[in-house]
C-alpha positions, 0 to 999 in steps of 0.5 A: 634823103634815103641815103642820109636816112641810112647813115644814121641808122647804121650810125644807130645801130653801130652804136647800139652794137658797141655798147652791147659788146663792151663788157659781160652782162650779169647773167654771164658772169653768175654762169661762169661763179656758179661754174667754177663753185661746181668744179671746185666742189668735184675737186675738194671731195675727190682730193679728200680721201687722197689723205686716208691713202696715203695714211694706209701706205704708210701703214703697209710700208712700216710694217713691211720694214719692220718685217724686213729689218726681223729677217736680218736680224734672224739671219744676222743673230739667228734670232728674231728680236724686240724693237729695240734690238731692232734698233740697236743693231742698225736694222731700224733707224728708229722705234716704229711709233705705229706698231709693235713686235712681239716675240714667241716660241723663244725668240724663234717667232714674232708678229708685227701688230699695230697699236692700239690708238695709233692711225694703223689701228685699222689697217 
């Protein structure tokens, strides 16, 4: 007796077992939404400011281009130049849309300033 007694009872709770195990109950699955929500949040604000970076090494190497292109310009002409002679010597491919070149002391001089309005505004 004992033994058909044990038998069932391991059928009982080999059953109970099973069906415990076949799948994640509710709870586990709100553990795991609210999980991946927390990480996506650290992703998004980390990857915003990836973008003003990037906008600010754009800005640095514009102007170092410019100021690159004015020196040889100078060593070629013997002068600085406006950005048109810039670009109608070969020294830029085209007119810079972020800053702007002005000359002084009889072409002997210039400064690379941003535009006003323009994204290197700040930079």
């Amino acid at each position: 007796m004992s033994t058909y007694l044990q038998g069932t009872l391991r059928r009982r709770t080999g059953a109970r077992n099973e069906t415990a195990e076949a799948g994640f109950t509710l709870i586990e699955l709100l553990v795991v939404i609210v999980i991946l929500g927390i990480l996506s949040a650290i992703v998004v604000f980390s990857v915003r400011g990836i973008n003003d970076k990037g906008q600010g090494s754009a800005c640095k190497t514009d102007k170092s281009t410019i100021q690159t292109a004015e020196e040889a310009y100078f060593a070629t002409n013997n002068k600085y130049g406006d950005m048109a002679a810039l670009e109608v010597g070969g020294f830029l491919s085209g007119a810079s849309q972020w800053h702007k070149v002005t000359l002084s002391n009889g072409d002997k001089a210039y400064a690379v300033e941003p535009i006003p309005g323009q994204p290197c505004n700040g930079a």
